[in-house]
C-alpha positions in Angstrom: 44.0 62.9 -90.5 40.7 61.7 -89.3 39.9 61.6 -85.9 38.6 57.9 -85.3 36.1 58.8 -82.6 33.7 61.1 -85.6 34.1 57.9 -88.3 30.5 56.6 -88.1 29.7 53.0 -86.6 29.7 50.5 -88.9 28.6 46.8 -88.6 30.9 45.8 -91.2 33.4 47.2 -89.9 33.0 45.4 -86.5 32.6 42.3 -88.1 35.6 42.4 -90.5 37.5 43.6 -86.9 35.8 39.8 -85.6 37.9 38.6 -89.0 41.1 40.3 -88.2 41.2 38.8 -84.4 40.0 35.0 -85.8 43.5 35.6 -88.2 45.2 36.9 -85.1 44.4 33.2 -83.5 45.4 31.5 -86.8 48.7 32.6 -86.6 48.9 32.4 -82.6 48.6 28.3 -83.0 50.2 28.1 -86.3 53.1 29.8 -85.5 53.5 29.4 -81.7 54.1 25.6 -79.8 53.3 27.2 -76.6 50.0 28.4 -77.4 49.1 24.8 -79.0 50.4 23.0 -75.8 47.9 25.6 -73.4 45.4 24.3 -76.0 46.2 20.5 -75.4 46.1 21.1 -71.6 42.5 23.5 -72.0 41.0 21.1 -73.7 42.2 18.1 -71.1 41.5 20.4 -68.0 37.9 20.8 -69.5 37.3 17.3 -70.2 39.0 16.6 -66.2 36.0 19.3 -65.2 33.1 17.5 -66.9 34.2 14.2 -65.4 34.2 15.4 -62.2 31.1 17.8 -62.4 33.1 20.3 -61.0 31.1 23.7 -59.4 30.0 26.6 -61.2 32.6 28.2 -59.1 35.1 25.9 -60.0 34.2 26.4 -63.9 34.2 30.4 -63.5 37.8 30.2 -62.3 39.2 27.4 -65.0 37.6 29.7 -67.5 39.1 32.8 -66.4 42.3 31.1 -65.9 42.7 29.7 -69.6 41.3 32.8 -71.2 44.4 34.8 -69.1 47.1 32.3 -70.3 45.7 32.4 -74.1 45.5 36.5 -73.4 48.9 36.8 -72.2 50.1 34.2 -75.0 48.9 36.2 -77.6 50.3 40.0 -75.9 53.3 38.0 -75.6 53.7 36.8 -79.2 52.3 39.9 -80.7 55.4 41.7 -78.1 57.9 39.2 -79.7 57.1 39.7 -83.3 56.7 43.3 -82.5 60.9 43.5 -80.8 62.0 40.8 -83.5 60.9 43.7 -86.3 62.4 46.6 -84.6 65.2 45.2 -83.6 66.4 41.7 -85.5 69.5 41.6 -84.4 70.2 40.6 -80.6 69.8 44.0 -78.2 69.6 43.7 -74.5 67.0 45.7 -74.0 65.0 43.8 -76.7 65.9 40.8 -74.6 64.4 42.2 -71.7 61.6 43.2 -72.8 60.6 39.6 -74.6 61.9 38.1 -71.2 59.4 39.9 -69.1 56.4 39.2 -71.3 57.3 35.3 -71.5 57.4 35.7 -67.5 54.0 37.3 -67.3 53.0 34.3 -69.6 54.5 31.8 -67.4 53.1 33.5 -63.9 49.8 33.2 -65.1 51.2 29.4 -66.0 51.9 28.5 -62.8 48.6 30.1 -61.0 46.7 28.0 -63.4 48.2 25.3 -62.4 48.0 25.9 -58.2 44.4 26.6 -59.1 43.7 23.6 -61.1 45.7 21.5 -58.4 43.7 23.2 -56.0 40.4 21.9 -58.0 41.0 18.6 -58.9 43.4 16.7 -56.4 40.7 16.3 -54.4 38.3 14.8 -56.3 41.4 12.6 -57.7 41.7 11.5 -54.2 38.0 10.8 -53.1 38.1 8.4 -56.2 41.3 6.5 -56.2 40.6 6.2 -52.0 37.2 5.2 -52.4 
């Protein structure tokens, strides 16, 4: 077997690897209706941001924050398909497993939402009390 690390670097290789994680994201929001509903609320969380000018600060942490939920989305799916292949038929280990990774998914959830609380109920505030 070839050892990986001696294979010679190869820019067609890295961009077809670019192709194989664009299909990854095809099939996140094609097959999964939490991953389109983070994308409704990203997209409405960064048009809340640009309407109310938030920081650069404020930006860097509504950026991290979606990228995390979309990451753990995607480990979370690919750890779904991955149990559902091994093991099709119910298992309760299985069901642990796929239960921890939907709770890292909603953690992250949640924090988002503190944070984004945290943000904008302020500036929601300033302008309904001004």
């Amino acid at each position: 077997m070839e050892d990986f690390k001696s294979e010679r670097f190869s820019i067609r290789k890295r961009l077809r690897s670019f192709r194989y994680a664009f299909d990854g994201l095809r099939i996140l929001f094609r097959e999964e209706h939490n991953a389109r509903i983070h994308l409704v609320v990203s997209v409405c969380v960064i048009l809340m941001g640009v309407v109310f000018n938030i920081s650069v600060a404020e930006w860097l942490a509504i950026c991290i924050l979606i990228g995390l939920v979309f990451s753990l989305e995607i480990i979370n799916s690919a750890i779904e398909n991955l149990c559902d292949y091994i093991s099709p038929q119910r298992h309760d280990i299985i069901k642990k497993v796929k239960d921890m990774a939907a709770a890292a998914v909603l953690v992250a959830t949640i924090m988002s939402v503190v944070c984004g609380l945290i943000i904008f109920v302020p500036k929601l505030y300033n302008l309904i009390c001004q």
